[in-house]
C-alpha positions as CSV (number, residue, x, y, z in Angstrom):
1,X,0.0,0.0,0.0
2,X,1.5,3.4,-0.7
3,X,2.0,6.0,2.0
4,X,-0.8,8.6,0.4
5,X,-3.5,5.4,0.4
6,X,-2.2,4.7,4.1
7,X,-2.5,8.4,5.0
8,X,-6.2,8.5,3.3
9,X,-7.1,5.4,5.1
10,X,-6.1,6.6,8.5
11,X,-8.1,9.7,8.1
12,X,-11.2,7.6,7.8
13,X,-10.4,5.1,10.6
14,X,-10.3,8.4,12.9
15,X,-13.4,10.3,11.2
16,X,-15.3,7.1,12.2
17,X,-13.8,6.9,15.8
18,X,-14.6,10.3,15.9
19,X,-18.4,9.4,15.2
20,X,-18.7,6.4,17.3
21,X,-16.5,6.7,19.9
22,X,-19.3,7.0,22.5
23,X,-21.4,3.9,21.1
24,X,-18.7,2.4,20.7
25,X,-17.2,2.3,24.0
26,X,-20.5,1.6,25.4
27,X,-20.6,-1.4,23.6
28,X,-16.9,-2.9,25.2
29,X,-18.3,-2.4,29.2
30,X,-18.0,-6.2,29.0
31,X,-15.8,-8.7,31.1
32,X,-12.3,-9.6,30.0
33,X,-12.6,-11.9,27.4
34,X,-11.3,-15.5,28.7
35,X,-8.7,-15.9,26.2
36,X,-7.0,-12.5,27.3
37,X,-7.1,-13.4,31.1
38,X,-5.0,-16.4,29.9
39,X,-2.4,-14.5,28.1
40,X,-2.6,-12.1,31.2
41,X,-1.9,-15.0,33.4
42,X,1.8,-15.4,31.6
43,X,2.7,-11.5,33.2
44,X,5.1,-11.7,35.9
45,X,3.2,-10.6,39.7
46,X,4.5,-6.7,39.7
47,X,5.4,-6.3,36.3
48,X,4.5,-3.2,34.2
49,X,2.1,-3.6,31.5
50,X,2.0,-1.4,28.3
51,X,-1.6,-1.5,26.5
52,X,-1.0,0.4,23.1
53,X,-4.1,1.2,21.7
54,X,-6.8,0.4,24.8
55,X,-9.8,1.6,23.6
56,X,-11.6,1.8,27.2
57,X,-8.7,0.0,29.1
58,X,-11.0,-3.6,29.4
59,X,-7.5,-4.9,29.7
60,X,-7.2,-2.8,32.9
61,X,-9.5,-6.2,34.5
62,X,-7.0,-8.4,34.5
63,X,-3.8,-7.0,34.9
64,X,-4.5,-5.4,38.6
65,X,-2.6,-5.2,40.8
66,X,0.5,-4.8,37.9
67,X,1.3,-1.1,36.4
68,X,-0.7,-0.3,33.3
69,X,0.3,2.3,31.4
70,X,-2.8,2.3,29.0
71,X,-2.8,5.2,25.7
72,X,-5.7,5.4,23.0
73,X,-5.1,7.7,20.1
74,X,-8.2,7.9,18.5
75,X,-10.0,11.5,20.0
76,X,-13.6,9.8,19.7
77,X,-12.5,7.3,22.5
78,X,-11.9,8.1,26.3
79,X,-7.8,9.4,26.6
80,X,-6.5,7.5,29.5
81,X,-3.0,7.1,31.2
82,X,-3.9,4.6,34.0
């Protein structure tokens, strides 16, 4: 894909965040889904976590008591540094 396609294609994916955010993030107020408490369960007790990309920080569930450090980019989701 060439960089002008990428750089179109990245303006729509943040013009629809931008519209849905809201709804969306509504939508994940679900538990952590099974398969990511299994993963979760492979973190060392006390060691930081880095969730690039969090959308509502579900992954925030499982992880306690470790260090998140959680970042969302997209301005139509909730900004969080947990």
């Amino acid at each position: 894909m060439d960089k002008e396609t990428q750089k179109k294609l990245l303006k729509v994916v943040a013009a629809n965040y931008q519209d849905i955010g809201q709804q969306f993030n509504e939508t994940r107020k679900k538990p952590l889904w099974p398969s990511l408490s299994g993963v979760l369960e492979l973190v060392p007790r006390g060691a930081s976590v880095l969730d690039v990309g969090c959308g509502n920080v579900r992954l925030r569930q499982g992880v306690r008591p470790q260090p998140l450090v959680a970042l969302q980019q997209q301005r139509g989701l909730p900004w969080r540094l947990v």
